[in-house]
C-alpha positions, 0 to 999 in steps of 0.5 A: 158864685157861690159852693154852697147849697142855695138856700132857702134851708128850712129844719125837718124835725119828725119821727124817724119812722111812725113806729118810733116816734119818739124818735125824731131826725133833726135835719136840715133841708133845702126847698125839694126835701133833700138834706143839705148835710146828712149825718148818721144821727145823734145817737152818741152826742151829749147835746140836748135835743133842743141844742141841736135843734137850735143848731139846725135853725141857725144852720137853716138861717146861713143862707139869708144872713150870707145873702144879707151880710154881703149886701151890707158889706156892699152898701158899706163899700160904697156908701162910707168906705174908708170912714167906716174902715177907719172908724171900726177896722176891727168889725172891717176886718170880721166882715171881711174874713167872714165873706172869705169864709163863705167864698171858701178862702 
């Protein structure tokens, strides 16, 4: 079972308000329009706007890729096991701290 929000996530990117609309929220959001992390704005980052809108994008995406990256693991698991472990411990090893950090361990 997973702790995360279950995706999909999509990035909400719009005027504050209509009177400021050169103020934008860089958001990101799960299906109903609820924030699946909420801060205070960016008013005090160094970023760029478009930084952290490429950040929201790949934070928006993390869902997919986990679902994709324990399927594959699964398939690797069962398909090459040990040769694939052999042959890339080190990628072995990322996929499995990877997969850890997902699960929160």
């Amino acid at each position: 079972m997973t702790s995360y929000t279950p995706g999909p996530w999509h990035v909400y990117n719009e005027p504050l308000r209509p009177s400021l609309s050169m103020t934008k929220i860089i958001e990101v959001q799960e299906e109903s329009g609820a924030a699946v992390v909420a801060w205070a704005g960016f008013d005090d980052s160094d970023r760029a706007g478009r930084t952290h809108l490429a950040n929201a994008r790949l934070i928006a995406a993390a869902p997919e890729m986990a679902d994709v990256l324990q399927t594959t693991f699964a398939c690797l698991q069962s398909s090459c096991g040990e040769a694939f472990r052999d042959i890339h411990p080190a990628t072995w090893r990322r996929l499995e701290a990877i997969l850890a950090k997902i699960k929160g361990e």
